[in-house]
Each structure stands twice: as structure tokens, then as C-alpha cells.
C-alpha positions in Angstrom: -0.6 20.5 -5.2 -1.6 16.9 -4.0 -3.4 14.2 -5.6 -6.7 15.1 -4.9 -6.2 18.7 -5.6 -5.4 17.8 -9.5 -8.1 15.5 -9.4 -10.7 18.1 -8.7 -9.3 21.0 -10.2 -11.0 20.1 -13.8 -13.9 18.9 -12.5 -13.9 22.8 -10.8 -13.5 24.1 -14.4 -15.6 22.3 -16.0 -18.8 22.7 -13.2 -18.1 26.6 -14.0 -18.3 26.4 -17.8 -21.6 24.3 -17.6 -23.2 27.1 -15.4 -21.5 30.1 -17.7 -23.6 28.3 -20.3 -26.7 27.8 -18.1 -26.8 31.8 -17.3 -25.9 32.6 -20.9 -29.0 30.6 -22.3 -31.1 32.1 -19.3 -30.3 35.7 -20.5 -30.6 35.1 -24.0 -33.6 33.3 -24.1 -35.0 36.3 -21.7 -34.0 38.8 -24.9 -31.5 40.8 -22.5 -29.0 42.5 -25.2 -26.6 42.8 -22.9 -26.8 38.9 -21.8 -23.1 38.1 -22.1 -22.2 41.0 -19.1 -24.9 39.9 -17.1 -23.5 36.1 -17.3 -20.4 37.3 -17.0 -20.6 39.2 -14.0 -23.3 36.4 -12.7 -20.6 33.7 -12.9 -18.0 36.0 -11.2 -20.1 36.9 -8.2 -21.1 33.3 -7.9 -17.4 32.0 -8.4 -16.4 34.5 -5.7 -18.7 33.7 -3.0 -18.4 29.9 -3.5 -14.4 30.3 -3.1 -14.6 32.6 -0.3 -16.6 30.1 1.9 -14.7 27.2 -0.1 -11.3 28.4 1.6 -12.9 29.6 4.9 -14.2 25.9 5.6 -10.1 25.0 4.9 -8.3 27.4 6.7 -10.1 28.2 10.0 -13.0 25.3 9.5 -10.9 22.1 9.4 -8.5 23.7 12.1 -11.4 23.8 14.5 -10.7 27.8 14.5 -14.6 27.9 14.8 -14.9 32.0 16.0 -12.9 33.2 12.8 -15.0 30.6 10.6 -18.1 32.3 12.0 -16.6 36.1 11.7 -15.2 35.4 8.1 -19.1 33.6 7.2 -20.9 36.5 8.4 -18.9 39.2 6.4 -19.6 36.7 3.6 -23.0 36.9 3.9 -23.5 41.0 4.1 -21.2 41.6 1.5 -22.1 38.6 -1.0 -25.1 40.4 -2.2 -23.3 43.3 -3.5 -21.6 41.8 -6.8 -25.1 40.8 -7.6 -26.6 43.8 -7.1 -24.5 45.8 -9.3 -25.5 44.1 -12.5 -29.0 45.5 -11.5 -27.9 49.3 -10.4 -30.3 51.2 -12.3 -33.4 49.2 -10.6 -32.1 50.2 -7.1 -32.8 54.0 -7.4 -35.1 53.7 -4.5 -34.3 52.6 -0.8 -37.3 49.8 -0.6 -35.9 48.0 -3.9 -32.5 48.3 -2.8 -33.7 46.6 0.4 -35.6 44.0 -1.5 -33.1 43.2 -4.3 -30.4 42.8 -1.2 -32.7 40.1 0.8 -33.9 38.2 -2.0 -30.1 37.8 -3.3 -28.4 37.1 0.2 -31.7 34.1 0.4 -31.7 32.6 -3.3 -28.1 33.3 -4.3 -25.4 34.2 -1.9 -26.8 30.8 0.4 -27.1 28.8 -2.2 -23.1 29.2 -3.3 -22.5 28.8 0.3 -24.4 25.6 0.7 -23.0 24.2 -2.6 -19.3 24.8 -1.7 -19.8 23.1 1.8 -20.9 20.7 0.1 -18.4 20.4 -2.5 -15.6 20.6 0.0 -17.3 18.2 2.3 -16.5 15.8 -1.1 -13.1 16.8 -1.2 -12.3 16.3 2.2 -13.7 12.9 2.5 -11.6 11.7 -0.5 -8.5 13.3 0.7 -8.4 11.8 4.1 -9.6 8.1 2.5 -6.2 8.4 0.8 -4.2 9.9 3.3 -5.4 6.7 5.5 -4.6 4.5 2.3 -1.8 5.7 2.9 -0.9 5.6 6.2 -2.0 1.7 6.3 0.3 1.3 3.5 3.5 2.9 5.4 2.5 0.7 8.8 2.1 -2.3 6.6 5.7 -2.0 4.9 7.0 -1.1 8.5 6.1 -4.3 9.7 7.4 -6.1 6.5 10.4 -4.5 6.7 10.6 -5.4 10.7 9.6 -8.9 9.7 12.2 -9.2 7.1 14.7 -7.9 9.4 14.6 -10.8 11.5 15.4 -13.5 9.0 18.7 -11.9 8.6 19.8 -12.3 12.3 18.0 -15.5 13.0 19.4 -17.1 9.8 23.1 -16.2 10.0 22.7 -17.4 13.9 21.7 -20.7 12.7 24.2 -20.8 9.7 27.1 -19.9 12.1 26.3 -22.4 14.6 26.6 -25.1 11.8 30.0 -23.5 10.4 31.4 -23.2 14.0 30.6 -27.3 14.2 32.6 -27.7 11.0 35.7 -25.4 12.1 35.6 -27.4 15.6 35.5 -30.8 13.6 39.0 -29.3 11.8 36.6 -30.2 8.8 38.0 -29.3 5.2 34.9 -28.3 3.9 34.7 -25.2 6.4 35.9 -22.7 3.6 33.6 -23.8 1.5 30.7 -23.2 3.5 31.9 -20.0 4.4 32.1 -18.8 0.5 28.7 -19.8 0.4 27.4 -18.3 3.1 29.0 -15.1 1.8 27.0 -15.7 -1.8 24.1 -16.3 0.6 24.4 -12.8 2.6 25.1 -11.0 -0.5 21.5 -11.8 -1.5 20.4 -10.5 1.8 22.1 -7.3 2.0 21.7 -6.4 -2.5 19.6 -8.5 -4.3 16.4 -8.7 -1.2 16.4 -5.1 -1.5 13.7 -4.7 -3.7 10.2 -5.5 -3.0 9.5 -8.1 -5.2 12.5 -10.7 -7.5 12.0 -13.4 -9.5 10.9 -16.7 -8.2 13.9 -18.2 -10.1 16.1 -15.7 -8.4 14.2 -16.8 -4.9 14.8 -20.8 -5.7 18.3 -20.1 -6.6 18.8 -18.7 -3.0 16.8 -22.2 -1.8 19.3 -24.0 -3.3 22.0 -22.1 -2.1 21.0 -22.6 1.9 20.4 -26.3 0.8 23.9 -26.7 -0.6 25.3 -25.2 2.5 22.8 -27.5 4.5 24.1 -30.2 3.1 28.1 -30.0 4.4 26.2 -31.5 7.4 25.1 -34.8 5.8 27.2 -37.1 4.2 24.4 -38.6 2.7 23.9 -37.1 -1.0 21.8 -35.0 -1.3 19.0 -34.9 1.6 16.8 -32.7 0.1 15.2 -32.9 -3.1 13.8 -30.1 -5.2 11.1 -30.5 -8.2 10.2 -27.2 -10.5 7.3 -27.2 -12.6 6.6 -24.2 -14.5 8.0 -21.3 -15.7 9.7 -19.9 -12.3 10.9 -16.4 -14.1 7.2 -15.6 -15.1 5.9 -14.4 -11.9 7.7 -12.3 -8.9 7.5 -12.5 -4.9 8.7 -11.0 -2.4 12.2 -11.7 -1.4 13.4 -14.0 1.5 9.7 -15.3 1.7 10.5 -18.9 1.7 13.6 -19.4 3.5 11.7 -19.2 6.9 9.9 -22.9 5.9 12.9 -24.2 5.0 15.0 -23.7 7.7 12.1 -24.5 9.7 12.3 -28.3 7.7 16.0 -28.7 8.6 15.7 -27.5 12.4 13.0 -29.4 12.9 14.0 -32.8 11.0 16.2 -36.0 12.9 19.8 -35.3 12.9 20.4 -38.3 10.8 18.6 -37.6 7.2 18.4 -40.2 4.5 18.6 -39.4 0.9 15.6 -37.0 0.2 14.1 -36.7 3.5 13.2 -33.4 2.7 10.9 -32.5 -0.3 10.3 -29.5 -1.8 7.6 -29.0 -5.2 7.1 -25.9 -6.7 4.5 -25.4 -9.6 3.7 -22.5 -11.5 0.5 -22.1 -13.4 -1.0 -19.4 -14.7 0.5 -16.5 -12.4 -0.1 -18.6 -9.3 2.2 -20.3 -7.4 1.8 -23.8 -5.0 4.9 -24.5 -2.8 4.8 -27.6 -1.0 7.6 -28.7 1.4 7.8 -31.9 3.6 10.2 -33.1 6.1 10.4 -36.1 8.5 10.0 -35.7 12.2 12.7 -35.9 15.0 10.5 -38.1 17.6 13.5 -38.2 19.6 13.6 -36.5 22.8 15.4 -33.3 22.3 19.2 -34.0 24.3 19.9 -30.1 25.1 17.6 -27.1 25.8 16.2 -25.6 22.1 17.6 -23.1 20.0 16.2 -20.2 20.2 14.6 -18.3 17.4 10.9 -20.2 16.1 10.1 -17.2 14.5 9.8 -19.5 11.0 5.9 -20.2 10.4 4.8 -16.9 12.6 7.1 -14.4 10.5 5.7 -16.3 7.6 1.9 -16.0 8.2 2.2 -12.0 9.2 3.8 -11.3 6.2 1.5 -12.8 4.0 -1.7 -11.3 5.8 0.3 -8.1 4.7 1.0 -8.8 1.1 -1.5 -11.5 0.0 -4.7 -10.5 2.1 -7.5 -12.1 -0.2 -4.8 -13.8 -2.3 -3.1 -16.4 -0.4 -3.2 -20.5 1.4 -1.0 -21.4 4.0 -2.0 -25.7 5.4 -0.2 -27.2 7.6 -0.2 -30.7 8.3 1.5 -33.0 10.2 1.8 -36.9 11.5 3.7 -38.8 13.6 6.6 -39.2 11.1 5.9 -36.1 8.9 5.7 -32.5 8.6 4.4 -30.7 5.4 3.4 -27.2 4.6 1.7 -25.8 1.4 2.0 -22.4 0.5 -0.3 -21.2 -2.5 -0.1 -17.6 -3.8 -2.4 -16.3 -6.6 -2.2 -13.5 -8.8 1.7 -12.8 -8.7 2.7 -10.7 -11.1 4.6 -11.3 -14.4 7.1 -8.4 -13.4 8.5 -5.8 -10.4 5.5 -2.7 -10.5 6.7 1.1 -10.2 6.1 1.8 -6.6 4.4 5.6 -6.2 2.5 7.1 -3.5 -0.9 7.5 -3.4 -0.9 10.9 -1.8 1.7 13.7 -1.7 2.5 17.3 -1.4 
């Protein structure tokens, strides 16, 4: 039974007893001794030819099998009047009352269930395909995150080799120690990224990871400089949502950084989040053809029409000696929610 199905059910049960009540206080307040059969059997005829239509509309109805529909209707029809009329046998001695009774049942009774559980299905139907769409936007949406987050991991580890490959040709000493942490770096990739949201302290700790192994370039100390405001284990994001600006900052900075160059901020306040970042600019001509990838600011902005819709800044500004960008998120949450699925069998 789906979602909408358990939904409904109750409200199904609980329609029926309000109209068991209604025909019970019709009969009783007409002095019929016998009013509890006669609501009884009321309620049953009406039940039955409100579900037979109900289930005719799903099986052959919503499977555009329009000739049984119509075949299965009109044998609804002729024999709907008949549990009606059986609660009134002894007033249908004669052919012409028979006749009568039949007509005025299939017009005021048998139609009106029929119209009522079109309706009522009509109801149903709309809400289950509003969900199952929900849904469907929600799997294409985590798609494309997941595609988008896909191609940090080769884009990054392209960049981070190159510099590593600069350090083993150099003969420099400090090439096993950026290897070791650019294995502590790809284990957060491949385990800890796995989830949909972690903690921004977790994220930062990653930041300051690619800047440690940034910094093996530079033999100024340090280039980068990192201010935290706030209480970074109060809210969560989603992983591997930040590193795109950085690396962005480095590949796009002079090759020759001074001592904090590069700027990062990070304030939390009251569940939102304000990341600012600012670099200098290489006005240099470029000497060789650029390194591929720029998929930095682009992968950035998708992601966050996917996950912050309504909820979410991205400015960018830049000079002639500057670049900066300010990310502000609002509404993160204070912790990693259940995922569950909006509709299922």
C-alpha cells in the first residue's frame, strides 16, 4: 500500500460511518422499527456501488482501456439498483412499482455513488501523481548532485597530482608528505563525503587540509589565512561544497603569494552561514596554454539552485588586483535529517 493509499484509507472509513449515522437517524426519525437493517443494507448497497465504479476508474480507466470501462459502467448501472430494491421487496408485488422503484433508484442512488466515487478518485489521483512528480524531481535533482559531485573528485586530484609531480621532479623532501596528505584528503572523498550533509567543522577541517597541502608550494608561511566565527559544529552542509572556490582562489592567484594573499572568513549566526573568500589576481600574461577543468564557480552555482533554491547568495566581485566571492546559506540545519521517500510501494 503506498503513501497516499494509507492516507485515504481513514478518511474512507470515517466518510462511511458519518453516512451509517445519517441513514440511521433518517430511519429512525421516520419510526421504521426495523431502521437498523434498512441502514445496514442502505450502507452496503451504497458502499458496493461506489467501489465497484471506484476500481473500474483504476483498472481499465487510468489504463486508457476505455471499451471495458464502458462495459464494466453499464453492468454497474443495471445491476446497481437491485441491492436497493431488495430492502423494499414487499412494495414490488406489482410489475409498474417494480418498474418505478428500479428507475427512481438507478436516477437518485446508484448515479449519485457513481458520481461521488469519480469524484473521490479524481482526488486521489491528483494527490498521488503530485507526489510521484515530487518525487521524480527529487531523484533528477540528487542525480545531478551526485554527477556534480562526481567531478570534484577527478578535477581535484588532477590538480593535486600536477603539484605533487612538481615536487617529485624538484627531488623535493617534502613530496611524502604531501602525498600522506593527499591520502587524508581522498579518504574524505571516498568515506566521510558520503553522506548528504557533515558538519561544517568537519567541511573546514578538509579546507585546511587542501590548504596545508597548498602550501608545500610556497615558501612563504602561510599564504592563506583562515578566520572562524561562530559555532561551526551547529549547522550541517553538504559535503565537498566549498572546495570548488578554493581551488578556484589558488588556480587563479599569481604564482608568487605573499603572506595571507588569500583570505577566507567564515561566520555562523543563527543557522546561517556567510563564507567570504578573497584572492589576489595573476595580471600576468598566462606563459603556457590553461589547465583544463574551470568547472569551480559553474559546479558551485548548479548545486546550490539544487539544494538552496529560496535559501541561498552567491556575489561575486572582482578588480584589477582582487577576486572575492561571498557565499551565504540560510536555514542549515543543526543536524543530518532521516532521508525517506515521499512515495513508495
Amino acid at each position: 500500500m503506498n503513501r497516499i493509499e494509507k492516507v485515504f484509507s481513514p478518511i474512507h472509513l470515517v466518510s462511511w460511518l458519518v453516512v451509517l449515522l445519517l441513514f440511521s437517524w433518517i430511519f429512525q426519525s421516520e419510526g421504521h422499527s426495523k431502521w437498523p437493517l434498512l441502514a445496514g443494507g442502505l450502507l452496503l448497497g451504497s458502499a458496493g456501488v461506489f467501489y465497484s465504479h471506484y476500481y473500474l476508474l483504476s483498472r481499465f480507466w487510468s489504463r486508457r482501456q476505455f471499451p471495458f470501462y464502458l462495459l464494466g459502467l453499464v453492468l454497474l448501472l443495471l445491476l446497481g439498483p437491485f441491492p436497493f430494491l431488495t430492502l423494499e421487496y414487499g412494495e414490488l408485488a406489482e410489475l409498474s412499482n417494480f418498474l418505478d422503484h428500479y428507475f427512481t433508484t438507478l436516477l437518485s442512488v446508484v448515479l449519485f455513488w457513481v458520481v461521488i466515487s469519480g469524484f473521490v478518485r479524481a482526488i486521489q489521483n491528483w494527490f498521488s501523481n503530485a507526489l510521484r512528480r515530487e518525487q521524480l524531481e527529487k531523484q533528477a535533482a540528487q542525480a545531478e548532485l551526485t554527477y556534480l559531485k562526481a567531478q570534484l573528485n577527478p578535477h581535484f586530484l588532477f590538480n593535486t597530482l600536477h603539484n605533487i609531480h612538481t615536487l617529485a621532479y624538484l627531488q623535493s623532501p617534502l613530496t611524502p608528505d604531501a602525498i600522506l596528505r593527499l591520502a587524508s584528503l581522498m579518504r574524505y572523498m571516498l568515506h566521510e563525503s558520503n553522506t548528504s550533509l557533515v558538519p561544517l567543522s568537519q567541511e573546514l577541517n578538509y579546507l585546511q587540509d587542501f590548504i596545508s597541502l597548498q602550501q608545500l608550494r610556497y615558501s612563504q608561511n602561510p599564504v592563506a589565512r583562515v578566520e572562524v566565527e561562530g559555532d561551526t559544529n551547529a549547522c550541517y552542509l553538504p559535503p565537498l561544497l566549498l572546495i570548488p572556490l578554493l581551488e578556484n582562489a589558488y588556480k587563479h592567484s599569481p604564482t608568487h603569494l605573499q603572506v595571507h594573499d588569500i583570505h577566507i572568513s567564515v561566520l555562523v549566526k543563527e543557522a546561517s552561514l556567510t563564507f567570504r573568500l578573497r584572492n589576489p589576481v595573476d595580471t600576468a600574461p598566462p606563459a603556457a596554454a590553461p589547465e583544463p577543468g574551470g568547472i569551480g564557480l559553474a559546479n558551485v552555482r548548479k548545486r546550490l539552485r539544487l539544494l538552496y533554491p529560496d535559501q541561498h547568495r552567491l556575489d561575486v566581485a572582482s578588480g584589477t588586483d582582487y577576486f572575492e566571492v561571498v557565499l551565504r546559506l540560510e536555514s542549515l540545519p543543526a543536524h543530518e535529517p532521516t532521508a525517506h521517500l515521499l512515495y513508495h510501494r
